[in-house]
Structure formats: structure tokens, C-alpha cells
C-alpha positions as CSV (number, residue, x, y, z in Angstrom):
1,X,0.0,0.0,0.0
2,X,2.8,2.6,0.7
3,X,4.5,1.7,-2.8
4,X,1.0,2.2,-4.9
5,X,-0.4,4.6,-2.5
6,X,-1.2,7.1,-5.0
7,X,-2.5,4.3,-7.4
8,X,-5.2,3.7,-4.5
9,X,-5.7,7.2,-4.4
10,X,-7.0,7.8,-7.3
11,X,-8.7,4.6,-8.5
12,X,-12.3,4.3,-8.7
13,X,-12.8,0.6,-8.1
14,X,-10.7,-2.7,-6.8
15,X,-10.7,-4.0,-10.5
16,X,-8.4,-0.7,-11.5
17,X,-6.1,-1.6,-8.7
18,X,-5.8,-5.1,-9.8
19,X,-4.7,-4.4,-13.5
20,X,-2.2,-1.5,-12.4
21,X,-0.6,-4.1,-10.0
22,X,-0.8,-6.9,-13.1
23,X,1.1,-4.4,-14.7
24,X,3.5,-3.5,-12.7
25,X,4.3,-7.5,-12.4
26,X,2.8,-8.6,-8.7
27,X,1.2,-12.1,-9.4
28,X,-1.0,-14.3,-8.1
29,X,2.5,-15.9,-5.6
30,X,3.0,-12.0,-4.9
31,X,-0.7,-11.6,-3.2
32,X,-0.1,-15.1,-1.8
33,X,2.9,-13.5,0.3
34,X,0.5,-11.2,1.8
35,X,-1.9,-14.0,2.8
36,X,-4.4,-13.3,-0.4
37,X,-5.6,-15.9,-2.6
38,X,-5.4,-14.0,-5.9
39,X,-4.3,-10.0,-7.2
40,X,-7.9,-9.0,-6.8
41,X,-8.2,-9.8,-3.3
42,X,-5.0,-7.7,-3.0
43,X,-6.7,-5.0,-4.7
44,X,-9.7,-5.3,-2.7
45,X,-7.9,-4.8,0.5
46,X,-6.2,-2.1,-1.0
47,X,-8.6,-0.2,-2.3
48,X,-11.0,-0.3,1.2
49,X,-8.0,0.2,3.6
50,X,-6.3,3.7,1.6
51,X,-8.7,6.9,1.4
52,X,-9.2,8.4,-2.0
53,X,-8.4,12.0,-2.6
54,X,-10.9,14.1,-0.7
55,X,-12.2,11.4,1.1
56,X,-12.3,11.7,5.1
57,X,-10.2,8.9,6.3
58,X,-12.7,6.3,8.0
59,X,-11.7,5.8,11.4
60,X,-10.9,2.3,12.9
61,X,-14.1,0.4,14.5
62,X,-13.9,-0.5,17.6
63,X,-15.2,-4.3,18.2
64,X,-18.0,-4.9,20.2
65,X,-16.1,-5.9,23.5
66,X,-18.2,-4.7,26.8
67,X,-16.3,-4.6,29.8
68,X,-16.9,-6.6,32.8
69,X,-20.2,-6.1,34.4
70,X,-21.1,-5.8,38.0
71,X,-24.0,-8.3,37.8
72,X,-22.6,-11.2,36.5
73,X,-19.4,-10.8,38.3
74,X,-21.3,-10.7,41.5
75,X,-23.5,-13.3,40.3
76,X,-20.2,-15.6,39.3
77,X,-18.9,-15.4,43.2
78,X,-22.5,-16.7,44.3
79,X,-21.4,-20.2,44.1
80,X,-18.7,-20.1,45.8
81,X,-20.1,-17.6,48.2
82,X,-22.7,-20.4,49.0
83,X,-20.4,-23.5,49.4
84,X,-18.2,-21.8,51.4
85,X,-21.3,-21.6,53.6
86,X,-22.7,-24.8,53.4
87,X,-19.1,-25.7,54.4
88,X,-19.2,-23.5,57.6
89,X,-22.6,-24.9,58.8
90,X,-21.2,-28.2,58.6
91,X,-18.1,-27.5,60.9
92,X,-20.6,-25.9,63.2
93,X,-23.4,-29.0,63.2
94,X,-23.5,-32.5,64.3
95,X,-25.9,-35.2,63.8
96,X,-29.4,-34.7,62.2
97,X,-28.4,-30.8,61.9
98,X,-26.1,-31.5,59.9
99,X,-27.9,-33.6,57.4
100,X,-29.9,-30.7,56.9
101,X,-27.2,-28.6,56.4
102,X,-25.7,-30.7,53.9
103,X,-29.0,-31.3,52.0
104,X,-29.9,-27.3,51.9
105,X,-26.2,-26.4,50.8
106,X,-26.1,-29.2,48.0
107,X,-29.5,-27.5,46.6
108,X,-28.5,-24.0,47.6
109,X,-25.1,-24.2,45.4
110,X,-26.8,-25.9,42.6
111,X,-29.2,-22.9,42.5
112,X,-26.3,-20.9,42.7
113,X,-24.5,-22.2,39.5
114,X,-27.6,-22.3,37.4
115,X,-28.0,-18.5,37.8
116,X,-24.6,-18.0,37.4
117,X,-24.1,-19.3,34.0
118,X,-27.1,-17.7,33.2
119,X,-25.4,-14.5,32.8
120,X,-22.0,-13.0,31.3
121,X,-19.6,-14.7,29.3
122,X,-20.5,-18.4,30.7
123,X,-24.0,-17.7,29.1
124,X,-25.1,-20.3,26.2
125,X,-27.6,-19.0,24.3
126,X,-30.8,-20.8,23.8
127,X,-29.4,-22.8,20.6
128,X,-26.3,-23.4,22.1
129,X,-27.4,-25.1,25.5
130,X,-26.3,-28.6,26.9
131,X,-28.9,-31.1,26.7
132,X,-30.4,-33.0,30.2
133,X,-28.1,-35.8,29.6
134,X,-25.0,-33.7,29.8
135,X,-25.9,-32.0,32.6
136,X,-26.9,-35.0,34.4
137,X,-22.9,-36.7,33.9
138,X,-21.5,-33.1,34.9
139,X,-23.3,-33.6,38.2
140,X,-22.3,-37.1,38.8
141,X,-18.5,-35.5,38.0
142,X,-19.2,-33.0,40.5
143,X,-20.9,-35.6,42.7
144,X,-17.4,-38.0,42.3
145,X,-15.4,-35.0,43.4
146,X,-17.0,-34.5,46.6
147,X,-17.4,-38.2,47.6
148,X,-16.1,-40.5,44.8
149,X,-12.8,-40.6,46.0
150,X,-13.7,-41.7,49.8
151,X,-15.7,-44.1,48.4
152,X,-13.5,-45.7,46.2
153,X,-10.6,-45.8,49.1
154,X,-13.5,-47.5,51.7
155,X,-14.4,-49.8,49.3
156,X,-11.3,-51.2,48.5
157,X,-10.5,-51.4,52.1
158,X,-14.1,-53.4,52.5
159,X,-16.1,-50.9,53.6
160,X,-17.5,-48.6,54.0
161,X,-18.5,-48.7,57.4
162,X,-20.8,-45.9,58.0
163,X,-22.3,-42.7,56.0
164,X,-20.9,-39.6,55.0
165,X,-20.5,-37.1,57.8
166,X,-18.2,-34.6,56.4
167,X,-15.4,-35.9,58.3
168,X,-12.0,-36.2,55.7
169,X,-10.4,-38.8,58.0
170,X,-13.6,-40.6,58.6
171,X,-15.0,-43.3,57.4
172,X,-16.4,-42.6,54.1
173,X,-13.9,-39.3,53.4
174,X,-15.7,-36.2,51.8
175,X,-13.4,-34.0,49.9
176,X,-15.1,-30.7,50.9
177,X,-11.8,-28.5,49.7
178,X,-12.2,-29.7,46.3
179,X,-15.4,-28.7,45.9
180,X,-15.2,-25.3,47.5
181,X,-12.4,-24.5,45.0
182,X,-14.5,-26.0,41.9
183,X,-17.8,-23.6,43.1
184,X,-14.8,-20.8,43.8
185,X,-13.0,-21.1,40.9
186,X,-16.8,-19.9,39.2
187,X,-15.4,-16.4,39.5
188,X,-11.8,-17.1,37.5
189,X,-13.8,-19.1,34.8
190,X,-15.9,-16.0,34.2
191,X,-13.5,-13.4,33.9
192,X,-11.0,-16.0,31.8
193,X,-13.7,-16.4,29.6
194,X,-14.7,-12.6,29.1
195,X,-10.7,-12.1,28.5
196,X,-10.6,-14.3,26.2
197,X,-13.8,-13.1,24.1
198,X,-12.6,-9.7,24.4
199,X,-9.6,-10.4,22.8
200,X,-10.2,-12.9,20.3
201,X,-12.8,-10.3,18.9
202,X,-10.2,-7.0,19.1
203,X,-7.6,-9.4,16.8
204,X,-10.9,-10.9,14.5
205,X,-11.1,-6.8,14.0
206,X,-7.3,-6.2,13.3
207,X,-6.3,-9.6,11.2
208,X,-6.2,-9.6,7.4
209,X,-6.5,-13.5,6.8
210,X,-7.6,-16.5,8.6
211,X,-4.6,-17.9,9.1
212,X,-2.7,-15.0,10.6
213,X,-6.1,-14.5,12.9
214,X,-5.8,-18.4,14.5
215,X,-2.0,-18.2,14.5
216,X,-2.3,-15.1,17.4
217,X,-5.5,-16.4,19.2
218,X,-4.0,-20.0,20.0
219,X,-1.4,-18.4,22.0
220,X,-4.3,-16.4,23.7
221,X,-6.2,-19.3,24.5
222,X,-3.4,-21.1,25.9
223,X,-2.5,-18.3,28.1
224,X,-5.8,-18.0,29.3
225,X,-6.3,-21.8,30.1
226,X,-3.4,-21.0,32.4
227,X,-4.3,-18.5,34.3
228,X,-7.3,-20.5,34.9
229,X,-5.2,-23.6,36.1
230,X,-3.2,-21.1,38.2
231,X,-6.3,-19.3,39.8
232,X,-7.5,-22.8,40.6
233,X,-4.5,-24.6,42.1
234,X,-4.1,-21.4,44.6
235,X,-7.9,-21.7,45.4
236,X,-7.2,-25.5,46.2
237,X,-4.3,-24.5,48.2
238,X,-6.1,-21.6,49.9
239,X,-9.3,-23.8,50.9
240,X,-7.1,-26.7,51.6
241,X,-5.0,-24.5,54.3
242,X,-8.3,-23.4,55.8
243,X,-10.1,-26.7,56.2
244,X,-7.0,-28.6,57.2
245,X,-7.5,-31.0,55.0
246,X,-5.5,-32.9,52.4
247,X,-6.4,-31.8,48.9
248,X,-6.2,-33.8,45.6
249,X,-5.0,-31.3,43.2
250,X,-4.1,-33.5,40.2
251,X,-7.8,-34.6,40.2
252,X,-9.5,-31.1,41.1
253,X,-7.5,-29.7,38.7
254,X,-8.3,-31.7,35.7
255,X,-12.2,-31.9,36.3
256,X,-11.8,-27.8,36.3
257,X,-10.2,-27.5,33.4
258,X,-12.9,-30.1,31.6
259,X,-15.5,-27.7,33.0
260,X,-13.9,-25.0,31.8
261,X,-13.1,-26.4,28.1
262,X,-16.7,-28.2,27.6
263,X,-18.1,-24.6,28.8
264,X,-15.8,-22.4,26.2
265,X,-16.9,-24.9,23.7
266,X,-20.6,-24.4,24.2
267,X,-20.4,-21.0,24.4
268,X,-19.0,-20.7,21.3
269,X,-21.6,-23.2,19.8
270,X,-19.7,-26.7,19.8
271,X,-21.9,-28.8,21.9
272,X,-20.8,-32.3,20.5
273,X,-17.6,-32.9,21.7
274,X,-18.3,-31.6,25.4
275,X,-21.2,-33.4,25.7
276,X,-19.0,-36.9,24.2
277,X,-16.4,-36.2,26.3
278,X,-18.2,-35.5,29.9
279,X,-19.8,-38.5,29.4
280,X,-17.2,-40.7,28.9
281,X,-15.2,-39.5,31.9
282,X,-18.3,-40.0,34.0
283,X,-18.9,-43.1,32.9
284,X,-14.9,-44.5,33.3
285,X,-15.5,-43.3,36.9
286,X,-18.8,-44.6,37.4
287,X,-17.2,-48.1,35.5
288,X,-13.6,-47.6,38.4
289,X,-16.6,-47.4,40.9
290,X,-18.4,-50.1,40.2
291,X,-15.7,-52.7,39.6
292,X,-14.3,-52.4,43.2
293,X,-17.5,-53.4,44.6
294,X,-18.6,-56.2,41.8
295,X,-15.2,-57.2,42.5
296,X,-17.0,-58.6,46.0
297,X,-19.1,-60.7,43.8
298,X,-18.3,-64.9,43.5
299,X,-15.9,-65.7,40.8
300,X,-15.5,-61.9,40.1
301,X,-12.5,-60.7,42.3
302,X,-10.4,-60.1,38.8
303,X,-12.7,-57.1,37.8
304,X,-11.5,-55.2,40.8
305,X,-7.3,-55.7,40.6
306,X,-7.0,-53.2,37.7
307,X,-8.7,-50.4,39.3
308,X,-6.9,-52.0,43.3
309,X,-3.7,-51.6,41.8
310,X,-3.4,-48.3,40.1
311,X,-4.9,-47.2,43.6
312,X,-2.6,-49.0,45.6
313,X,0.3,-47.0,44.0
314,X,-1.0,-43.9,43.8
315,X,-4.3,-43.4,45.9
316,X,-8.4,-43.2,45.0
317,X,-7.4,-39.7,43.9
318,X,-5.3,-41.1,40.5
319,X,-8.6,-42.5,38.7
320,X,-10.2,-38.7,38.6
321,X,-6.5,-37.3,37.6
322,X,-5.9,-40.0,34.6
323,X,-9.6,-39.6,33.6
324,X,-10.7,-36.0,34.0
325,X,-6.8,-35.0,32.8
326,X,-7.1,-37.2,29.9
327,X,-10.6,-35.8,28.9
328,X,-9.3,-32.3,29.8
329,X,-6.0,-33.1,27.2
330,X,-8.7,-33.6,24.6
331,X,-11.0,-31.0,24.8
332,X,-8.0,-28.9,24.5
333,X,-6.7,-30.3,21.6
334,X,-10.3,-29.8,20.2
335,X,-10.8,-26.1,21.5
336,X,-7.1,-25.1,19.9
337,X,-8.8,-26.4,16.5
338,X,-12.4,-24.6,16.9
339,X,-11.6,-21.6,18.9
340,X,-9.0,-20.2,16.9
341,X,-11.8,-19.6,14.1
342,X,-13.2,-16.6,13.1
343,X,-16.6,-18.1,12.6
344,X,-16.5,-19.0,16.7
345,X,-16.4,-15.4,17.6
346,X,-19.3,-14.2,15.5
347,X,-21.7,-11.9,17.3
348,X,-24.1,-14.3,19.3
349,X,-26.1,-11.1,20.1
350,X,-27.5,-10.5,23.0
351,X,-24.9,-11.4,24.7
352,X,-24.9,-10.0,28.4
């Protein structure tokens, strides 16, 4: 453009452009250089981006990016706000109390996620929504989180022996830290997700090709799964510290980042792949599960060892780090293929 500015100047239409630069020698290999398929796409470019003479220079668009809102920033702390709660009465309580407790916090924090992701950048439009079934094997991953682990470790050691009483050293363990980080870590999801609209929208606005538009967002979307896994393991570390309790990080970390990953996806309208992928990590835990205990049955001992012995080297906590890491591994592979396209960050409109 600065070597034919005057050319651009003073042409009429893309078509005048194209023959000048024909004649002057740039070919189809020249335009191909500056990530155009032909001359005329050159031209095109040319002729929209330089001003003709007397023409007011159009200034630069600004992308349609809002900032961070108050409401659904507010309303992305209200799970976590809510746990921590339902964590606190259950410290506080003992016996029948603190059934109740327990049963009014699970309810209250599911309430408090659904209107959460009803707003802001976690918001999935109407077409774009996860069907019953995939919200069904996201609870059960949730579910596992809290009390899959205990269970697993009790049933291998041939229990277990009583309920659930929100003891981590009793006899059917409940991770409580885990889950307070998950419903905390609501907030960091949010605002990882805005970032990364914001800014896969502000270089959608400045690129001149596909190719160089994916080539800068993967980067960006790598960089924000980070900070996500960051904010996450110091949430683990921070609730861990203040319950005094042991905390699986390997497995709370990789059932985040699957949440996180299968939520991006559907956001952005890919709804098959998280809803394949959350199901099959629910059902290798459900399957881990279930073997230790038909592994009781006559004659059926052998379905157990695979499942005893990755346990007995590394703890119940190693079947929700192999399979919610592995599932996490390949949502990301998937997300670095659809969410470095320009068609994923078309206006949804109405976006809050």
C-alpha cells in the first residue's frame, strides 16, 4: 500500500487496482505472500484500507467488547459464596443438623451455579445449551469430586463402614476442599472467559487473513487456560490451608479445566464434543466405581485388581487425575482447532 499509495488514491474501483498491479508485475505468488488468494483480493484490500483524494479517512471500528459487568461478576462469586457456607454450617453442626445442612447447601449451590451461568460470558444461548443428559454426567462429575474418592478408598478397604458425615479422615472421606475451589474457581472461569472473548474479537477486527487470525489467538487461548489452572490450584491451596485438609490437586485440577473447556466450547456453539467427552469421563468413573464393589461378587475378584492396583500405587485420587486429565487433554486439543476460528467469535447477540 505505501509503494501504490497514489495508485489507491485515485482509483475508482478494486478492478483498476488489480490491472495496475498486473502491470507493474505482482502475481498471483505475490498476493499469496500477503496471505491473499489472488491479485484481486490484493486490490480489494487495497482499495477499502487507503482513502481516495478528498475522502475523510474512515476511522478504525472499535469491536464490540463490553467490559466486565457488575451483575454477572457478582453473580459468578455466588457459588462459591454459597459453598463456602454450606461448608461452615457443617463445621458448626453435628448429627441430624447437619444432614440438613448438607441437604440445603447441595440444593443451595446448585441454584447458585444455574443462575450464574445464566449470565456473562459463561451464558449459552438458547441454541447453544447442553442437553439433560449432559448435565446429568457433569453432576455425577461433580458428585465423584466430593465423595467419589472416599468411596473408592473405603471400598477397597471393605467398607464402608458408616455414611458420610463430612469428616475427611472418617469413614467414608468427603473432599469438601475440592469442591469449595471447583464452586470458587466460578469467579476465574468468568473473567478467563470474558478475556478471552474480548480479545479474540479485538484481533478478529485487526487480522487480514484467517490464518494469521488463529495463528495469534492460540497463544491467547493457551495463556488464558493458564491463568485459569493457576487461579484454581491457589484456590485449592487456599481452601485446603483453611479446612486442614489434604487436597487432591491432580484430580480437582483436571475436572476444572474439563469444565472450563466443555463450557468455552458451548459458548462458542460446539456442543458435541463436550457433551461426548463428559460423558465418557463420567462413565470410566462410574465403571472404576463399580468394579471395586462387583469385584466382591463370587468368581469376580479379577474385575476389581486393575482399578486396586493403580490405587494402591497412587491413591483413589489417580482414577479422577488419569480420567478427568485425559478428557481435559482432549477437549483442549479440540478447542485449539475450533476456537481459533473466526466463525466461533461471530456476534451471538445479545450477549450479556
Amino acid at each position: 500500500m505505501h509503494r501504490h499509495r497514489e495508485l489507491c488514491e485515485r482509483a475508482v474501483d478494486p478492478l483498476e487496482i488489480a490491472a495496475e498491479l498486473e502491470a507493474h508485475g505482482v502475481t498471483d505468488r505475490t498476493a499469496a505472500r500477503c496471505r491473499h488468494r489472488d491479485v484481486f483480493s490484493l486490490a480489494e484490500e487495497m482499495y477499502a484500507r487507503v482513502p481516495r483524494v478528498g475522502e475523510t479517512p474512515p476511522q478504525a471500528a472499535t469491536p464490540d467488547a463490553p467490559g466486565i459487568r457488575a451483575g454477572w461478576a457478582v453473580l459468578a462469586l455466588l457459588p462459591g459464596a454459597l459453598c463456602a457456607a454450606a461448608v461452615t454450617g457443617l463445621r458448626l453442626t453435628e448429627g441430624r443438623p447437619r444432614l440438613v445442612v448438607a441437604v440445603v447447601g447441595v440444593l443451595a449451590v446448585a441454584a447458585g451455579l444455574r443462575v450464574a451461568l445464566r449470565r456473562g460470558p459463561l451464558h449459552a444461548t438458547r441454541e447453544r445449551r447442553t442437553t439433560a443428559s449432559t448435565r446429568v454426567w457433569t453432576c455425577w462429575l461433580l458428585v465423584y469430586a466430593l465423595l467419589g474418592d472416599g468411596l473408592l478408598g473405603a471400598g477397597i478397604a471393605g467398607g464402608p463402614d458408616g455414611r458420610p458425615n463430612g469428616d475427611p479422615y472418617g469413614p467414608w472421606p468427603v473432599a469438601l476442599t475440592s469442591v469449595l475451589a471447583l464452586t470458587l474457581a466460578c469467579a476465574p472461569a468468568a473473567w478467563c472467559a470474558h478475556f478471552f472473548a474480548v480479545r479474540a474479537r479485538r484481533r478478529l477486527a485487526a487480522s487480514r487473513a484467517l490464518e494469521e487470525f488463529t495463528a495469534s489467538v492460540r497463544p491467547l487461548l493457551l495463556g488464558t487456560f493458564g491463568l485459569y489452572l493457576a487461579a484454581l490450584g491457589g484456590l485449592l491451596a487456599l481452601c485446603g490451608s483453611l479446612l486442614g485438609e489434604p487436597v487432591g490437586y491432580a484430580g480437582a485440577a483436571g475436572l476444572g479445566a474439563l469444565l472450563l473447556l466443555a463450557r468455552l466450547l458451548t459458548v462458542h456453539g460446539f456442543t458435541h464434543a463436550p457433551a461426548v467427552v463428559l460423558a465418557a469421563a463420567g462413565a470410566a468413573e462410574a465403571i472404576a466405581l463399580a468394579s471395586v464393589y462387583a469385584g466382591r461378587l463370587p468368581g469376580c475378584s479379577f474385575l476389581a485388581v486393575p482399578v486396586e492396583t493403580v490405587v494402591a500405587a497412587r491413591g483413589p485420587g489417580i482414577v479422577p487425575a488419569l480420567v478427568c486429565g485425559a478428557a481435559a487433554l482432549t477437549l483442549l486439543v479440540h478447542a485449539t482447532r475450533k476456537l481459533t476460528r473466526a466463525s466461533a467469535h461471530a456476534d451471538r447477540g445479545g450477549t450479556p
